[in-house]
C-alpha positions as protocol buffer text, in pm:
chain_id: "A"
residue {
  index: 1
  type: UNK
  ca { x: 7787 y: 6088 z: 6093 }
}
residue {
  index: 2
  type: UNK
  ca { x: 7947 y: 6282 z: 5781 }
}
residue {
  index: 3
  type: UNK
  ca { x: 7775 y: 6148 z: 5448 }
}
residue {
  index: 4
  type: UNK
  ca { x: 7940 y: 5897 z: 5249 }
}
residue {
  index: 5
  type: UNK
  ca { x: 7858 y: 5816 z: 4905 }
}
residue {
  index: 6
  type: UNK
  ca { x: 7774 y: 5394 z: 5060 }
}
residue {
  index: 7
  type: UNK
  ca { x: 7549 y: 5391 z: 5414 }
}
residue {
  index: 8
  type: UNK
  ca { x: 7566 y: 5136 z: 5659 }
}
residue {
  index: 9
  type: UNK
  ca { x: 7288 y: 5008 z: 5864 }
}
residue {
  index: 10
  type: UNK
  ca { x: 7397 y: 4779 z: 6172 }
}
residue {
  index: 11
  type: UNK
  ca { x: 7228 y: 4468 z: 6294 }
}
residue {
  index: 12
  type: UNK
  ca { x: 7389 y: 4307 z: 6572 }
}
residue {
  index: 13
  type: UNK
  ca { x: 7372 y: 3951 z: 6537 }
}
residue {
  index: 14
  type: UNK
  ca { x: 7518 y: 3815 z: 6874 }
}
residue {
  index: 15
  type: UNK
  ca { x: 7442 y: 3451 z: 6875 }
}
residue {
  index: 16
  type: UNK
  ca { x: 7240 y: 3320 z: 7198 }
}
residue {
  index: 17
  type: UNK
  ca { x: 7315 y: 2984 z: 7135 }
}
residue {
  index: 18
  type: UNK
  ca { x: 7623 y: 2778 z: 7210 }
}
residue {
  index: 19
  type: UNK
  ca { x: 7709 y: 2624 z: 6830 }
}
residue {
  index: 20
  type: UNK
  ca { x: 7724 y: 3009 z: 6687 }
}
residue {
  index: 21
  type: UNK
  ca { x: 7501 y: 2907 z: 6405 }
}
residue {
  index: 22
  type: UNK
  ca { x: 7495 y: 3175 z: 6157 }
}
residue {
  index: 23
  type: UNK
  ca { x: 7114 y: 3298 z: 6237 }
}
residue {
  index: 24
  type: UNK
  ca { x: 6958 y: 3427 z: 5872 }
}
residue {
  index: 25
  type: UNK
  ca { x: 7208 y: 3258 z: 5600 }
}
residue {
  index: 26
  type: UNK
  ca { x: 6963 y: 3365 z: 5291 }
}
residue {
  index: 27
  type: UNK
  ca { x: 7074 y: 3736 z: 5355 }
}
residue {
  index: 28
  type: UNK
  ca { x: 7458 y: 3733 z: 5370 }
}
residue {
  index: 29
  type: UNK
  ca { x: 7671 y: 3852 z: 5037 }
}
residue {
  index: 30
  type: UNK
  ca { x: 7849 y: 3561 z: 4872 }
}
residue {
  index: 31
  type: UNK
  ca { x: 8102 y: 3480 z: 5180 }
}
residue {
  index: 32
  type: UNK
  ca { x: 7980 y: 3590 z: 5440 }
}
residue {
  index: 33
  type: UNK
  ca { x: 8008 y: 3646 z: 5733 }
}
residue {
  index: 34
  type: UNK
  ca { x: 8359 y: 3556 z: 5728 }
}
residue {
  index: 35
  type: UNK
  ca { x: 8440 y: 3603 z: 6083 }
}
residue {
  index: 36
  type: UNK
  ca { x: 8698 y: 3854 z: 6021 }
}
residue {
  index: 37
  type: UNK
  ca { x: 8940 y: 4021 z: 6280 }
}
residue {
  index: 38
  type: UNK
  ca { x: 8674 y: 4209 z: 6528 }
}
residue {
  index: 39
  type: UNK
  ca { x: 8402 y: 4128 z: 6296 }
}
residue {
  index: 40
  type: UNK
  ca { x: 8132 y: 4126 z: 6546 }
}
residue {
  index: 41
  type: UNK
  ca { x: 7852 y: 4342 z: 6394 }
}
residue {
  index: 42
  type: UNK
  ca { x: 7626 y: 4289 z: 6078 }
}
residue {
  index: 43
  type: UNK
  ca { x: 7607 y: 4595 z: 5845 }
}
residue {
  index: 44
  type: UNK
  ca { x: 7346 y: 4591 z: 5537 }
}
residue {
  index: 45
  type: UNK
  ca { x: 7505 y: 4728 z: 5255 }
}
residue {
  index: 46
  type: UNK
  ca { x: 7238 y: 5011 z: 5042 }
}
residue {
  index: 47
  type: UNK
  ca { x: 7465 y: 5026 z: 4776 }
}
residue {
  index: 48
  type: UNK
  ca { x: 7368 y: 4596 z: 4675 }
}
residue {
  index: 49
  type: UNK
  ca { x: 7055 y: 4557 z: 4465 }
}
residue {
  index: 50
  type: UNK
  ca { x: 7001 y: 4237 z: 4600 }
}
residue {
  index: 51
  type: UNK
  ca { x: 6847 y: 4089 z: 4998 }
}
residue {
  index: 52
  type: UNK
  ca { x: 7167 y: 3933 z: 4981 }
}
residue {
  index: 53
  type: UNK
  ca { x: 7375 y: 4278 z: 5119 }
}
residue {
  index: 54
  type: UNK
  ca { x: 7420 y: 4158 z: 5493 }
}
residue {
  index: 55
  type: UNK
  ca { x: 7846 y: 4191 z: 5506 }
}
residue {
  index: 56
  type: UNK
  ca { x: 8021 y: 4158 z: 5918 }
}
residue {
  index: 57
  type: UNK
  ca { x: 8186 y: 4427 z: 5975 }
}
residue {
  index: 58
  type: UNK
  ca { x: 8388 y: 4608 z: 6307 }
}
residue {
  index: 59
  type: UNK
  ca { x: 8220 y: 4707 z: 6596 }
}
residue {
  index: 60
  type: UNK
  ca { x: 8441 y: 5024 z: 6624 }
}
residue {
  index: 61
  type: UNK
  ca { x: 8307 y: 5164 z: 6266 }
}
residue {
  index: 62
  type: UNK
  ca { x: 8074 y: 5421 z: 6310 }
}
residue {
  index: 63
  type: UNK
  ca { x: 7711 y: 5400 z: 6126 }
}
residue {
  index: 64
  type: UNK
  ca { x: 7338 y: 5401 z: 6175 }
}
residue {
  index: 65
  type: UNK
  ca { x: 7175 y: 5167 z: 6364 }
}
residue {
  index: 66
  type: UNK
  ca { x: 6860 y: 4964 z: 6407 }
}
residue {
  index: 67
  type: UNK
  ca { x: 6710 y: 4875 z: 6715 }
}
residue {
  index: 68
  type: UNK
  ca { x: 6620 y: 4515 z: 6837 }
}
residue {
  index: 69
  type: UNK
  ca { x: 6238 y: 4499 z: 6843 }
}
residue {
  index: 70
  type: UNK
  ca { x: 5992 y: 4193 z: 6862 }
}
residue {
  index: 71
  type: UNK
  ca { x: 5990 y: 4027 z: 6504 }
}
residue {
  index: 72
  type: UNK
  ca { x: 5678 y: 4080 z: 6286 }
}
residue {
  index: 73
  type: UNK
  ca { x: 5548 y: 3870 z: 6049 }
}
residue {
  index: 74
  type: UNK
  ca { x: 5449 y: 4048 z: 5696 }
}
């Protein structure tokens, strides 16, 4: 990936259950996600100050990315 003066961090957010319920509301920007055309992924925006700086975004874009793991507790 080139740098860019904004980096993206993906989080794919493919819904296992049947009502597509969006899974962790408190994080999106004002919004979102707004189901956009091909709007499949989840990208965290670095550039928002904020927890709120989850936007959806194309699968086709190319960025970092962040690995499913088992969820941890802090």
């Amino acid at each position: 990936l080139s740098p860019a003066p904004h980096e993206y961090f993906t989080l794919s957010l493919i819904a296992r259950n049947s009502s597509m319920t969006c899974l962790c509301p408190r994080f999106w920007l004002k919004g979102e996600p707004s189901g956009g055309l091909d709007e499949n992924c989840t990208v965290i925006l670095k550039s928002e100050k904020s927890l709120n700086n989850w936007n959806d975004s194309r699968s086709d874009w190319k960025r970092y990315r962040i690995c499913e793991a088992a969820a941890v507790t802090v």
